[in-house]
VOGU-3710 file (C-alpha; in Angstrom, 3 decimals, decimal comma):
1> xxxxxxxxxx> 173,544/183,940/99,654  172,146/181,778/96,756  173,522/180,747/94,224  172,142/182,426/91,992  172,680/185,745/93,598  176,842/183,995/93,856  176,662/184,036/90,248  175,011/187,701/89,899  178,002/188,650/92,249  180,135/187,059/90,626
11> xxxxxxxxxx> 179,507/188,623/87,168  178,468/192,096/88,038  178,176/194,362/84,728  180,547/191,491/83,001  178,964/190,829/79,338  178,611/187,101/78,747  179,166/185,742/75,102  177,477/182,311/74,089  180,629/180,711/72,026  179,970/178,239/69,384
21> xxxxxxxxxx> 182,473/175,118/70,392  183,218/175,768/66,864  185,090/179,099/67,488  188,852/177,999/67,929  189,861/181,628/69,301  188,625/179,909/72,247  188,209/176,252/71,926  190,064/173,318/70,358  188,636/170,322/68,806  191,062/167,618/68,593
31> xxxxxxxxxx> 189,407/164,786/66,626  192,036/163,910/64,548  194,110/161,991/66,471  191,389/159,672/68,023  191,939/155,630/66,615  189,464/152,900/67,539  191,200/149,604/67,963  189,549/145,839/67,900  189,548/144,581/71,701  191,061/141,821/69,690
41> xxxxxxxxxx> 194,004/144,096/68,692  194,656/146,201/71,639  198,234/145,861/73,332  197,164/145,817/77,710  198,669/148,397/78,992  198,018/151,141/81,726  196,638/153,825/79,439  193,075/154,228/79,692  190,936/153,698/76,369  187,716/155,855/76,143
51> xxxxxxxxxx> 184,732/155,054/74,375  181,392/156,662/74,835  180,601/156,631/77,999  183,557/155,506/80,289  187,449/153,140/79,948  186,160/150,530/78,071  190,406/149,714/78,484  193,751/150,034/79,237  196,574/149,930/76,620  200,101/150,745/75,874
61> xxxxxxxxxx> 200,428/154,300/73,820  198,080/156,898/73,378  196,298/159,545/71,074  195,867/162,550/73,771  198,048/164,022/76,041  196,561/167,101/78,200  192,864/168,183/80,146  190,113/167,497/77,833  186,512/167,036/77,881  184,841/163,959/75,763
71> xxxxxxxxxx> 181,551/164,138/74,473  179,729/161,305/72,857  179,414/160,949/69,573  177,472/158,067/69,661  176,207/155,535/72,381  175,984/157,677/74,854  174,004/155,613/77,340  171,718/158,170/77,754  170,355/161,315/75,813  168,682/163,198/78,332
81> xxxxxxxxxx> 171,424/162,994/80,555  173,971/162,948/77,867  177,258/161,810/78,392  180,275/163,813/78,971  183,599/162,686/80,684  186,538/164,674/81,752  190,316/163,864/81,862  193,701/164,564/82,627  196,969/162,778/81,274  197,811/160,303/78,522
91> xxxxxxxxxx> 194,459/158,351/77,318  193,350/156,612/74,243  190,372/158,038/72,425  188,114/155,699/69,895  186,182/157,076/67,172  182,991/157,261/69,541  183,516/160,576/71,691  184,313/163,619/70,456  187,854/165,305/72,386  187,691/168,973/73,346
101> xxxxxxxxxx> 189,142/171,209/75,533  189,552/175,165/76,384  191,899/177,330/74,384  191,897/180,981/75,626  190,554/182,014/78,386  188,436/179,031/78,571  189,232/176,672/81,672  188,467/173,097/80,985  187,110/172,095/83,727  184,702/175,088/84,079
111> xxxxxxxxxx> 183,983/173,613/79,926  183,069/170,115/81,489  180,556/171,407/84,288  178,637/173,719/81,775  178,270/170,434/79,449  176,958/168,506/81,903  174,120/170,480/81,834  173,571/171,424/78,139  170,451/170,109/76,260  172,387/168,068/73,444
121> xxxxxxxxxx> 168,745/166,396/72,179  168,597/169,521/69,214  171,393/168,521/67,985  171,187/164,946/67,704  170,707/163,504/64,285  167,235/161,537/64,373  167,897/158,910/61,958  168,748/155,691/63,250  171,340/155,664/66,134  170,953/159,386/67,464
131> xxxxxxxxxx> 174,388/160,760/66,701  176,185/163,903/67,603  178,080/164,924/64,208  180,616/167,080/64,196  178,853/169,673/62,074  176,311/169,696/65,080  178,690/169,553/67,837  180,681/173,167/66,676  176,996/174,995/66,411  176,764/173,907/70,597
141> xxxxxxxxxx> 177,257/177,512/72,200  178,926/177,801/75,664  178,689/180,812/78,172  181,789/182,661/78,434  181,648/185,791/80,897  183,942/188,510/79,639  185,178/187,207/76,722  187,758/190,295/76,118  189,351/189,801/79,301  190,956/186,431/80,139
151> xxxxxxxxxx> 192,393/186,718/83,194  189,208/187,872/84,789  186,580/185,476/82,617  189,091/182,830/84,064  188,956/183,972/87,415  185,497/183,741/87,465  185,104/180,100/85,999  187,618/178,970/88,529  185,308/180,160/91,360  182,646/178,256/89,844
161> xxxxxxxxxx> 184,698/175,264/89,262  185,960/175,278/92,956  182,779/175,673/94,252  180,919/172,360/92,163  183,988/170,668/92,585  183,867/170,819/96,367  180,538/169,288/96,260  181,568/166,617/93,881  184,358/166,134/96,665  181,235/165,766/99,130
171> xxxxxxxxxx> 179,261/163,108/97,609  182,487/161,075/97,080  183,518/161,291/100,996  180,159/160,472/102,221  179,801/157,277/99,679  183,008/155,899/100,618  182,148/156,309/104,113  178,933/154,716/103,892  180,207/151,818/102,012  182,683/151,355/104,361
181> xxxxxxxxxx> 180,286/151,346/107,155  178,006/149,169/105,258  180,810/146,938/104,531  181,645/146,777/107,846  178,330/145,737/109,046  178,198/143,109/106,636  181,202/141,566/107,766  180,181/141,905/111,902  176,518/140,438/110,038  178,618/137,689/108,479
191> xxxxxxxxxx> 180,453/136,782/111,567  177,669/136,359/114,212  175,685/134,518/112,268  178,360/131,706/111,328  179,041/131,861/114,796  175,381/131,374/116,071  174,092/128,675/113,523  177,552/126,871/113,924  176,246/123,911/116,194  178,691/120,471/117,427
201> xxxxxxxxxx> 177,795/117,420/116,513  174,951/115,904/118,619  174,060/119,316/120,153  170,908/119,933/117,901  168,670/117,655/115,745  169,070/117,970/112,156  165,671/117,901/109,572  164,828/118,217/106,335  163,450/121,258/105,218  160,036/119,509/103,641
211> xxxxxxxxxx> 159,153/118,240/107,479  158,931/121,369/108,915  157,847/123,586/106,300  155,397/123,759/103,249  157,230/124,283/99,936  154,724/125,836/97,019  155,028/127,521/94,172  153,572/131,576/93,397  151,130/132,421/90,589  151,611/133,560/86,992
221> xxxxxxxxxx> 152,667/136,936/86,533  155,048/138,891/84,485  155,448/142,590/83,285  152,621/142,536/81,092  150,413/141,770/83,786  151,455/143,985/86,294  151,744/147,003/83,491  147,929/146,601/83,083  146,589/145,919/86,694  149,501/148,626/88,452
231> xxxxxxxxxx> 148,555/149,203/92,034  150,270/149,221/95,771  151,359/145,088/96,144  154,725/144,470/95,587  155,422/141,550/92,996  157,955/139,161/94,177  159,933/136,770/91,735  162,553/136,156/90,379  165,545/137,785/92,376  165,766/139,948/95,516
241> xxxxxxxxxx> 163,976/143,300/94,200  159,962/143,637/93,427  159,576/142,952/89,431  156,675/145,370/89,827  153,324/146,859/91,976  150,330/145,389/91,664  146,739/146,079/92,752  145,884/142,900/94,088  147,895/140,302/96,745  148,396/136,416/96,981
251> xxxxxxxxxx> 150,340/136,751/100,487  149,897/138,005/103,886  152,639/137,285/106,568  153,974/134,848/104,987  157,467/136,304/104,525  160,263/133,872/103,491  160,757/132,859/99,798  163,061/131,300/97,484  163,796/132,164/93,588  163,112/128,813/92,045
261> xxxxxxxxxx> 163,756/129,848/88,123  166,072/132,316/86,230  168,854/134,401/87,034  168,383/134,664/90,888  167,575/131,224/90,985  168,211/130,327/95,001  168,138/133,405/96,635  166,133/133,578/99,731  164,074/136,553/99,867  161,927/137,983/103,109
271> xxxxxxxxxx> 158,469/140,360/102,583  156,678/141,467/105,132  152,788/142,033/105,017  150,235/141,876/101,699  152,361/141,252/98,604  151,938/139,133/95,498  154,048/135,993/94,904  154,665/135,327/91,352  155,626/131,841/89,844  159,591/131,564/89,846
281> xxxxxxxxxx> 158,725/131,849/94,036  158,688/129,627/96,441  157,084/130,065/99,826  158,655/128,484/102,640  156,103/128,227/105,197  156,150/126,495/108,850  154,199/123,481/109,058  153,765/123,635/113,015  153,432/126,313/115,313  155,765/126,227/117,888
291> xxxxxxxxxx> 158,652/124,237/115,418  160,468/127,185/114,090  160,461/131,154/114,743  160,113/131,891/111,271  163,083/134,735/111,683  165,701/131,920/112,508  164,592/129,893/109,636  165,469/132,964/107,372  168,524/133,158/108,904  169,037/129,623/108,755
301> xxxxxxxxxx> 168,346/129,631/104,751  170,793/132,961/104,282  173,484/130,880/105,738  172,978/128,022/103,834  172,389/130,136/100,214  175,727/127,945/99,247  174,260/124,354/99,844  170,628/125,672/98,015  173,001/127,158/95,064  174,316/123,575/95,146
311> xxxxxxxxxx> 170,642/121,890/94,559  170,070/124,536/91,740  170,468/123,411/87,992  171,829/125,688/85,301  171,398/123,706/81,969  169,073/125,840/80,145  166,877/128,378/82,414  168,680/127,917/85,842  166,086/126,325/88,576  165,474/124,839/91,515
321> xxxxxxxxxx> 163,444/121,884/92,298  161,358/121,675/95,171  162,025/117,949/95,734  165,514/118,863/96,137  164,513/121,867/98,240  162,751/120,048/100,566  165,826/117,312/101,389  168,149/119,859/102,801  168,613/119,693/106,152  168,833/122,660/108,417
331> xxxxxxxxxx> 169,779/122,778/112,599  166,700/123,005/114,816  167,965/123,886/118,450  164,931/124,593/121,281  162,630/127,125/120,338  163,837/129,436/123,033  167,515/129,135/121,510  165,943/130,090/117,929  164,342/133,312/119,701  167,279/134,355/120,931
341> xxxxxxxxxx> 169,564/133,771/117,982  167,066/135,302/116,014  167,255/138,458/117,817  170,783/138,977/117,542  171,024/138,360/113,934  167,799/140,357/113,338  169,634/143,734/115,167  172,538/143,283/112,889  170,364/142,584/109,904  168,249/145,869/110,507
351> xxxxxxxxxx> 171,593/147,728/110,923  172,493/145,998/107,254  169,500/146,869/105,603  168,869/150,568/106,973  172,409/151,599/105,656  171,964/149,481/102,570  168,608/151,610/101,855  170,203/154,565/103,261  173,847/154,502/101,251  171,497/155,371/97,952
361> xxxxxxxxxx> 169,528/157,869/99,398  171,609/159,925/100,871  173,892/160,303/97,727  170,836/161,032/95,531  170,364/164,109/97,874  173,948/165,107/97,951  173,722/164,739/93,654  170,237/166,574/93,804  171,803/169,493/96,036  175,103/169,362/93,837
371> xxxxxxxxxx> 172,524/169,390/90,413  170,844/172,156/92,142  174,219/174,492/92,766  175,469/173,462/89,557  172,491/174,467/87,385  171,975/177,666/89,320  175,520/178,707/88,753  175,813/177,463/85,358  172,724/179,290/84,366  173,852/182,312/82,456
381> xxxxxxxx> 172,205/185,082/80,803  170,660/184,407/77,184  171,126/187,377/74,362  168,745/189,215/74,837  167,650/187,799/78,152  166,809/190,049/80,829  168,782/188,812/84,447  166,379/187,349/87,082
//
């Protein structure tokens, strides 16, 4: 069954009143007792303090005691997806979240989910720093399915609650699992590769990174540029992550690079195929065929982020000079030996990175599937709306 057709089920001939949260035969608004408090001022404790949109806290007393629902007031991070908390206990409230909760035959919780989903942008003031007044927030009309009998209106929000709350339940299991994994594999990642690059004395020769490899710096480019000229080319520069797509490419197979300016300054980075290297880059290319595999030298340079940290200045704009760069010296066993490190590490790498791109993926489709469930069951009839 769908949900929708759940919900239909659920409600049979039930009426549904739309409540204002204003209406205190069936909600309570408990402002009052909210205090803001100076950071400065605030006696640690192990009571959490609320602002807008999460703790921002923990103190010693409290204003609330009880299941409530807190709604921005103002600075909600965002006010399309507007934000709403729930909570259970003791807690501190500050002056920026307004503090709700069911009366009768309301369930809290049930209050919560269908909040999550109201459009609050109507009733946001427009001038300056959108606000959610008070006069605003009691006009905010919640679905209540038969109002004139409790027990059964609360029988029904509990089903819904159970059911949303289960898939809430979900998406928490499978995170923690796949950040345990991932964890995991980082660790096993970790290990081999300390292991593998971890050479005795005399066992290997020892170079400096400038005599086997070509050290140069990426072209200009920056968000303006790539905001005009968008295309399919990702931008690498400063940091791990693509800054952008563009529609033209500087590189080709050339994958290892190093941030040589700004907050990522050091980090080695690795792109495969056509992409565009931007000016806080470096490329780290091999000088001689037949030198280096070019996998062990990334693997080399990962281990070593530490010692290339350590060349790195941070007075001003951190950076990294190239002459600096090009002095440290890395292990360079036989070729054959690099292969076959290489491989190893590269297995555990792929593992790494398929579970690090995987973690967020799957728990956007567990939230999509949960959004789905949640809006279909949430979505009550209108007045004068004629059921689907």
């Amino acid at each position: 069954m769908s949900a929708a057709g759940f919900l239909e089920k659920l409600l049979g001939e039930s009426e549904v009143a739309w409540v204002p949260l204003g209406d205190d035969n069936f909600f309570e608004i408990a402002n009052t007792a909210r205090r803001p408090v100076k950071a400065s001022l605030r006696s640690s404790g192990s009571i959490p303090y609320y602002g807008a949109n999460n703790i921002q806290d923990y103190v010693k007393g409290h204003t609330h005691d009880g299941e409530y629902v807190l709604i921005a007031e103002d600075g909600s991070a965002s006010l399309e997806n507007y934000s709403i908390q729930h909570v259970r206990g003791k807690f501190w409230a500050n002056n920026h979240v307004h503090v709700v909760r069911g009366g009768n035959g309301v369930d809290t919780r049930f209050l919560y989910h269908y909040l999550t989903t109201a459009n609050f942008l109507p009733f946001l003031s427009s001038k300056g720093r959108a606000k959610l007044t008070k006069a605003n927030l009691v006009q905010i009309a919640v679905p209540i399915p038969c109002p004139d009998d409790p027990e059964k209106s609360l029988a029904i929000q509990g089903e819904i609650v159970r059911i949303l709350d289960s898939f809430t339940e979900l998406t928490t299991e499978l995170t923690t699992e796949l950040t345990t994994e991932l964890t995991q594999r980082k660790k096993q990642y970790n290990h081999y590769r300390d292991q593998l690059l971890s050479f005795d004395e005399g066992k290997v020769e020892w170079k400096a990174l400038g005599s086997l490899t070509r050290i140069k710096t990426g072209q200009l480019v920056n968000k303006k540029i790539i905001s005009a000229n968008p295309g399919q080319f990702p931008v690498i520069n400063s940091g791990r992550e693509p800054l952008g797509f563009l529609d033209d490419w500087n590189t080709q197979d050339d994958p290892i690079g190093i941030t040589s300016r700004g907050a990522g300054v050091g980090s080695v980075t690795w792109q495969e195929g056509r992409y565009f290297r931007g000016n806080l880059n470096y490329s780290v290319t091999i000088r001689s065929h037949g030198t280096l595999d070019v996998h062990y030298l990334y693997h080399v340079l990962e281990q070593y982020q530490p010692q290339i940290k350590e060349l790195c200045t941070f007075d001003g704009i951190p950076a990294l000079n190239a002459v600096n760069l090009k002095k440290l010296s890395i292990p360079v066993p036989s070729l054959v030996e690099q292969k076959r490190i290489a491989a190893v590490l590269d297995t555990f790498d792929m593992l790494t990175t398929s579970l690090t791109e995987g973690l967020p993926r799957e728990i956007a489709l567990r939230e999509k599937q949960y959004a789905w469930y949640r809006d279909q069951l949430l979505s009550f009839p209108k007045p004068n709306e004629e059921a689907v």
